[in-house]
C-alpha positions as CSV (number, residue, x, y, z in Angstrom):
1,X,107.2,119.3,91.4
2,X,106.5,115.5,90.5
3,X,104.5,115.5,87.1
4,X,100.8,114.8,88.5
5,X,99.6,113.6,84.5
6,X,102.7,110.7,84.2
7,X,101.2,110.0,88.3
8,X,97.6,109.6,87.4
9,X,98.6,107.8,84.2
10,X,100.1,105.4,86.3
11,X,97.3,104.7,88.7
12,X,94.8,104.6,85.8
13,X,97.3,101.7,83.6
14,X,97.7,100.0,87.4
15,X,94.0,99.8,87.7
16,X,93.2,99.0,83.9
17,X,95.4,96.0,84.7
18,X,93.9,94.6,87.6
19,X,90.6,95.1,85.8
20,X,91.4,92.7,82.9
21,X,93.0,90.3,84.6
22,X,89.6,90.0,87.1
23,X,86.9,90.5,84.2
24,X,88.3,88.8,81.4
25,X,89.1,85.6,82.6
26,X,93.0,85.8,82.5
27,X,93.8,82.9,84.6
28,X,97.8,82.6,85.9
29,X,98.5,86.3,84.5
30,X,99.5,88.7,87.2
31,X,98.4,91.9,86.2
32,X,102.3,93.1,87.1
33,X,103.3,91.2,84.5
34,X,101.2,93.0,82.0
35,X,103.6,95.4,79.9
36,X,102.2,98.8,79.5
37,X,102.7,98.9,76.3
38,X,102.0,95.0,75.3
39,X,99.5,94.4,72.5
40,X,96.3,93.1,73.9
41,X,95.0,91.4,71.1
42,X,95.9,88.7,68.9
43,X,99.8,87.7,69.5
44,X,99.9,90.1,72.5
45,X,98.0,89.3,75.4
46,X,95.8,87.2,73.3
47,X,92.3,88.7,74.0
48,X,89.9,88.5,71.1
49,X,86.6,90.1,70.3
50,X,84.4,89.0,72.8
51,X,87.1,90.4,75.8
52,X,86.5,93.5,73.5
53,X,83.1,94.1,74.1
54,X,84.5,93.0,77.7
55,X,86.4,95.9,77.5
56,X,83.8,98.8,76.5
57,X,81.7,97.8,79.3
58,X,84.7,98.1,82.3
59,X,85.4,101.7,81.0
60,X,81.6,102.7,81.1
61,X,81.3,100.8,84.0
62,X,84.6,102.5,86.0
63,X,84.8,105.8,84.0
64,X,81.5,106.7,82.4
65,X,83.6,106.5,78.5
66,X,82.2,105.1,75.5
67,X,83.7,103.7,72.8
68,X,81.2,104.1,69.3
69,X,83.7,104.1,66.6
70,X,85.5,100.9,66.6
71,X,88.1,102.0,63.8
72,X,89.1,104.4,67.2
73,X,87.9,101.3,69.4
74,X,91.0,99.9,67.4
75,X,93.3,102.6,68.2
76,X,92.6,103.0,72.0
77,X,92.3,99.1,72.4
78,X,95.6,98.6,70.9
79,X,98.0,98.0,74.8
80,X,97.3,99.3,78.4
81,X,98.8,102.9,77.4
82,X,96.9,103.5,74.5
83,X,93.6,102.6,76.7
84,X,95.0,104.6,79.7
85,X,95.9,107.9,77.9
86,X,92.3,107.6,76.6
87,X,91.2,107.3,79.5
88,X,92.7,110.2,80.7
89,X,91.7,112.4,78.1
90,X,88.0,111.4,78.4
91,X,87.1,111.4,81.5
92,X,85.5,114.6,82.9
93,X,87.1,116.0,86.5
């Protein structure tokens, strides 16, 4: 039996990807390209505070979350896996 979780994981990073790329003004990345596990901020991908605040809205927007804590914000913002497991541990079924 394929492993549904490591499945839906994958459709979630798949989408988080082609999110950022379209909302955050990422011109000439391919959302392919993006690493799962590439740091999004600062040397990584190279977004900054405002793509931040970019970001909380896309997962209320696509998945109902909030992010209130930004010392979590920090932790779940940190690469496309961090913000995908997250994702799938928040979001009700």
């Amino acid at each position: 039996m394929p492993d549904t979780k490591e499945q839906e994981l994958a459709q979630i990073r798949e989408k988080l990807k082609g999110l950022l790329v379209s909302h955050l003004s990422l011109e000439g990345v391919d959302p392919k390209n993006i690493k799962d596990d590439e740091v999004l901020f600062g040397e990584g991908l190279g977004l900054d505070s405002l793509d931040a605040v970019e970001i909380v809205v896309l997962l209320q927007r696509n998945w109902g979350l909030e992010v209130r804590d930004m010392n979590q914000g920090k932790k779940i913002f940190y690469s496309v896996d961090t913000l995908a497991r997250y994702i799938q541990e928040n979001v009700k079924k």
